[in-house]
C-alpha positions as CSV (number, residue, x, y, z in Angstrom):
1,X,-39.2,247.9,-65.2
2,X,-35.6,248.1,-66.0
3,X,-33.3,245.2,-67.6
4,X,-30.4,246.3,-64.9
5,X,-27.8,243.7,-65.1
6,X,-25.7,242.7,-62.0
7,X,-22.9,244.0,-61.0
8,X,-19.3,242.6,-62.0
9,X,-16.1,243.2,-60.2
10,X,-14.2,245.8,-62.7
11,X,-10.8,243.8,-62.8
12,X,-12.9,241.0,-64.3
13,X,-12.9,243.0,-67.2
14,X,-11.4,241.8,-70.7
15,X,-10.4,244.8,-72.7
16,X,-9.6,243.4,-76.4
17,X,-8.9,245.9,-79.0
18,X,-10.2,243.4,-81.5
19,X,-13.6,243.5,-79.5
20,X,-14.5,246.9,-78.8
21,X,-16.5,248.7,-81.1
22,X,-15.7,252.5,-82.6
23,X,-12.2,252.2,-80.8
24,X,-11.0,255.6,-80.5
25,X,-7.5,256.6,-80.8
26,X,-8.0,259.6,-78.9
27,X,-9.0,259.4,-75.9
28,X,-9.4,263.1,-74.7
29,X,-9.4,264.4,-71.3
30,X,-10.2,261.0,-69.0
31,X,-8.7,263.1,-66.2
32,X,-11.8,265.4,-66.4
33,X,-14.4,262.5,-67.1
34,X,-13.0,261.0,-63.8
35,X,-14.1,264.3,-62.3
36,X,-17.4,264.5,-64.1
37,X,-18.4,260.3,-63.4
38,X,-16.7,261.4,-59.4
39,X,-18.9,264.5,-59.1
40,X,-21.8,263.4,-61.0
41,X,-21.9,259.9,-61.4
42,X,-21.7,257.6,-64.8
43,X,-24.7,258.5,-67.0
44,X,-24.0,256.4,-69.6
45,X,-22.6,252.5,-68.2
46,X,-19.7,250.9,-70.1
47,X,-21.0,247.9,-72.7
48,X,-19.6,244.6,-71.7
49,X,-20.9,241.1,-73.2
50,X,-20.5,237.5,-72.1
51,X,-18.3,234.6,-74.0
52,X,-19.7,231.1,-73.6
53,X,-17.4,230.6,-70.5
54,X,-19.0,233.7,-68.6
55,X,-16.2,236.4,-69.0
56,X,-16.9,239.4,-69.4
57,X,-15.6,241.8,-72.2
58,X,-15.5,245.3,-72.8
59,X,-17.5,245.9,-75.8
60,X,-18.1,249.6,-75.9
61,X,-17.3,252.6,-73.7
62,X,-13.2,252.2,-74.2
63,X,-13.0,256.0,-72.6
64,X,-15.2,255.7,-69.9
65,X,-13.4,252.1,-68.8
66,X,-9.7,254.0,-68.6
67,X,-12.1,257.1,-66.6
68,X,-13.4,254.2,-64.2
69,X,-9.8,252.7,-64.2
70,X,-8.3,256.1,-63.0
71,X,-11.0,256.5,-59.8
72,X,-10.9,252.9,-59.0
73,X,-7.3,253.4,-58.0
74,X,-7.9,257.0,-56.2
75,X,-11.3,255.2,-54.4
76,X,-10.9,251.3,-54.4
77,X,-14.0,251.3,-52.3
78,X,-15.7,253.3,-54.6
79,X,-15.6,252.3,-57.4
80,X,-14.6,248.1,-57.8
81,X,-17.7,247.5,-59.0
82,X,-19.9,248.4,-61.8
C-alpha cells in the first residue's frame, strides 16, 4: 500500500526561498525537463508540506515546480493538478 497524498491545485502553491531545501541557483534546462515530465511523465513528485493553517509550501523540487509551471501554461488541463 502506498502513502499517496491528494491532490492540490498547483497555484495553491507557496514557493518561499527561505523554505525550500538545497535551493539551486542554477536551474538547467527546465525547457527539456518540461519535455521529459510531457513525454514521460514526473518520476519523481515535487515535496510540499502543510503550515498549521493548511497551505501548502514547496519544500523541495524548486526545478521540477518551474518545469510543471512551464506545461501548466502550454496544457492548463493537463497539468493544474499535482
Amino acid at each position: 500500500m502506498t502513502d499517496k497524498q491528494p491532490a492540490i491545485p498547483f497555484d495553491a502553491i507557496i514557493v518561499d526561498p527561505e523554505v525550500i531545501e538545497n535551493p539551486r541557483r542554477d536551474f538547467g534546462d527546465v525547457e527539456g525537463l518540461s519535455f521529459r515530465i510531457k513525454t514521460q511523465g514526473l518520476s519523481d513528485p515535487i515535496g510540499v508540506w502543510f503550515d498549521d493553517n493548511g497551505d501548502a509550501y514547496l519544500a523541495d523540487g524548486m526545478r521540477r515546480y518551474l518545469a510543471l509551471e512551464t506545461l501548466l501554461h502550454e496544457h492548463p488541463d493537463d497539468f493544474a493538478r499535482l
